[in-house]
Structure formats: C-alpha cells, structure tokens
C-alpha positions in Angstrom: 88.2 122.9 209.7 86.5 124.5 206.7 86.1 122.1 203.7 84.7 122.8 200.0 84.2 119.4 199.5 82.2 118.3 203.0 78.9 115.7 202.7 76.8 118.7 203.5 77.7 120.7 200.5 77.4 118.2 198.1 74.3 117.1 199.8 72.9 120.6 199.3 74.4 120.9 196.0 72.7 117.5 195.0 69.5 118.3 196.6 69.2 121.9 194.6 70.2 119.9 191.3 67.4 117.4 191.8 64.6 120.4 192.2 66.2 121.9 189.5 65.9 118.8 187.6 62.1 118.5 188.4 62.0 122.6 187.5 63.2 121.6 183.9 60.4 118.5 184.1 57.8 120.9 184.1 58.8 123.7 181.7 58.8 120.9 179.5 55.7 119.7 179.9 54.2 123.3 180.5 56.1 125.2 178.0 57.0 122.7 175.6 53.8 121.3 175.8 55.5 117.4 176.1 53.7 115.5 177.7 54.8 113.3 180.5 54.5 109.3 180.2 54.2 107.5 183.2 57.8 106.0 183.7 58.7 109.7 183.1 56.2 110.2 186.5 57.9 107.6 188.8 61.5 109.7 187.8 59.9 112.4 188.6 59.2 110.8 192.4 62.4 109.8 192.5 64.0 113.3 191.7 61.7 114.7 194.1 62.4 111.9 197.4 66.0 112.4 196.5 65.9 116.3 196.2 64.4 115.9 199.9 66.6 113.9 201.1 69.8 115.7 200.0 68.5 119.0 201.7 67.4 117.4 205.1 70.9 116.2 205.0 72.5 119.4 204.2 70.7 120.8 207.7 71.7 117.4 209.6 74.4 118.0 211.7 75.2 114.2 212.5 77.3 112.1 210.4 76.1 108.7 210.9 72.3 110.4 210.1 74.5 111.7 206.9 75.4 108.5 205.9 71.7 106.7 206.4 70.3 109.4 204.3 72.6 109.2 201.7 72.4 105.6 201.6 68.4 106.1 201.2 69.8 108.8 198.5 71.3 105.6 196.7 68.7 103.5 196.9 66.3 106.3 195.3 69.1 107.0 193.0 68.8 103.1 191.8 65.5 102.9 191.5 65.2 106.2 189.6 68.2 104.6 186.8 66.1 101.4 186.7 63.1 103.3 185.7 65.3 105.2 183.2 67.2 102.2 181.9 63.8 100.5 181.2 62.4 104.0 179.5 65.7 103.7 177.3 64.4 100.4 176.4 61.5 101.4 175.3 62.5 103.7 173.3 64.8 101.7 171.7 61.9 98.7 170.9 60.8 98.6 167.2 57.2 100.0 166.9 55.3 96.9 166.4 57.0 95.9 169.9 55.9 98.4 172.0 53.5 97.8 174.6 49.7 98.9 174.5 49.2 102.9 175.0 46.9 103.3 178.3 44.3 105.8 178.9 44.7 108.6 181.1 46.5 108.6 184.5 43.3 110.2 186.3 41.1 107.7 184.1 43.2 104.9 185.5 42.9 106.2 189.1 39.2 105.8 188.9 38.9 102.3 187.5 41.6 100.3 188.3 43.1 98.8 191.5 46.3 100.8 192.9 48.7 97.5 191.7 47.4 97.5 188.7 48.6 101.0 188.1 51.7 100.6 189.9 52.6 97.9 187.2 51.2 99.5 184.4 53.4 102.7 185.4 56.9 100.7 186.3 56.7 98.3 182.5 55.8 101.5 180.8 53.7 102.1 177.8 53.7 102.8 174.3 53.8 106.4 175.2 56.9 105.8 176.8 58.9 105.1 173.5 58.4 108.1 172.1 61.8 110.4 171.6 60.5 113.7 172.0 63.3 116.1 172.5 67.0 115.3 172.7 70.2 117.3 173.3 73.8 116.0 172.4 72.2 112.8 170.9 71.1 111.8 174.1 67.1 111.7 175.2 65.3 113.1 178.4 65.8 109.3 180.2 69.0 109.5 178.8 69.9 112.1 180.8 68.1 111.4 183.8 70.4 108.3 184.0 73.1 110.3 183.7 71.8 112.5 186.6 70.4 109.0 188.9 74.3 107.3 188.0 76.5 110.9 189.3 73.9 111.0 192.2 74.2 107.7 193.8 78.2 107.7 192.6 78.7 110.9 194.9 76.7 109.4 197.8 78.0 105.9 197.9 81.4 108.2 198.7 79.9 109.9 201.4 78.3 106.4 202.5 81.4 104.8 202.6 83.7 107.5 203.5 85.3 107.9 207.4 83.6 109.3 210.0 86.6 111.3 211.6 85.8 111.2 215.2 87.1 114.0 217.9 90.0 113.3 219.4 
C-alpha cells in the first residue's frame, strides 16, 4: 500500500534537509565570509552523520534496520542540540565571561593532544559567542536546534512506531 507519510520518505526527506543544512554552512562561511567556530564544526559533524544516516535508510528496505538507524539518527540528533544549546549559552554569557579565544584549528592539530582538542572544541570558545547573522530574531545555533529538536522528534516516531508485520 502506497503511503506519503512512510519512514523511508521522511528519512530521505530528513537526510536531503541535513545536506542542505550543511550546503547553507558553507555559503556562509564561503560567501559570507563567517567564519566557523568550533562548536559550529562538531554541528556541522552531526548534520553530516545524520544526513548519512537518513539516506542509507531511505535505500534500506528492512524495518527493524529502519528503526536502529533512526535511533542512531536520535542519538546524533541529541548530541548535535547539546552542542547547540551550549553554543546558545555562549552567546548569551556577558563578555568578560567568555572563555579564552584559541588559535587556529590546524595550529591546534599540530601541538596539542587529540583530547585536548576534543575538549577545547565541545566547551567552546570565545569565538563561539559571537552573533554573527540572525533571521527572525533567532541565531545560526538557534536554528540548528530547531533543525537537531524536529529531526530527532520525527525519528523517535519512526523508532517507536509499529512494525506491521505480513499477515
């Protein structure tokens, strides 16, 4: 039976929205010239894993693989909103509160240890709470919360919807 509203679609619907999310990322940073902070980065990551994920879906023909991925779709989805809720933090700190600005990602790379710039990327930096753009009085992790919230809200549905099984 044909169905508008079947995992699959909204799998490949979510999956297209996340690249397209990603597409916007860059003209932003390579039109716009705005440059990217590093919590900005990790939500980046999680648009792309979650962009992935929604497409190998939409070509899996099982269900129960369906509802794995989408539950791995959640999870990103999660971790992408707690990235975004700390950038909104951030932003919202007084300037004197702000953490220390760090140098250079590929700087970083070179001289520091791998955890070090896990941690330093995940608590953010004085980079990070910068408003640089805004639309409808909401900013760029603003919206990618909203984006992270509507993604995992439509997968925990197909997570926890019935598998109908053949008669």
């Amino acid at each position: 039976m044909f169905s508008i509203f079947s995992a699959r679609r909204f799998h490949g619907v979510i999956g297209v929205a996340a690249f397209a999310l990603l597409g916007a990322a860059f003209y932003m940073e390579y039109q716009m010239d705005l440059e990217p902070c590093p919590l900005c980065m990790l939500q980046r990551i999680a648009f792309l894993c979650i962009g992935i994920f929604s497409l190998v879906s939409a070509t899996v023909s099982s269900e129960r693989a369906r509802k794995w991925i989408a539950s791995t779709v959640v999870l990103f989805s999660i971790f992408g909103a707690g990235l975004a809720i700390r950038h909104l933090y951030l932003q919202n700190l007084p300037i004197d509160e702000l953490p220390a600005c760090l140098p250079g990602l590929s700087y970083m790379v070179d001289a520091f240890p791998w955890q070090d710039i896990a941690k330093a990327m995940i608590m953010g930096t004085g980079d990070c709470g910068e408003v640089v753009w805004t639309f409808l009085g909401l900013s760029i992790p603003g919206w990618t919360l909203v984006a992270f919230v509507g993604m995992a809200i439509v997968n925990l549905f197909i997570v926890f919807r019935r598998i109908n099984k053949p008669a």
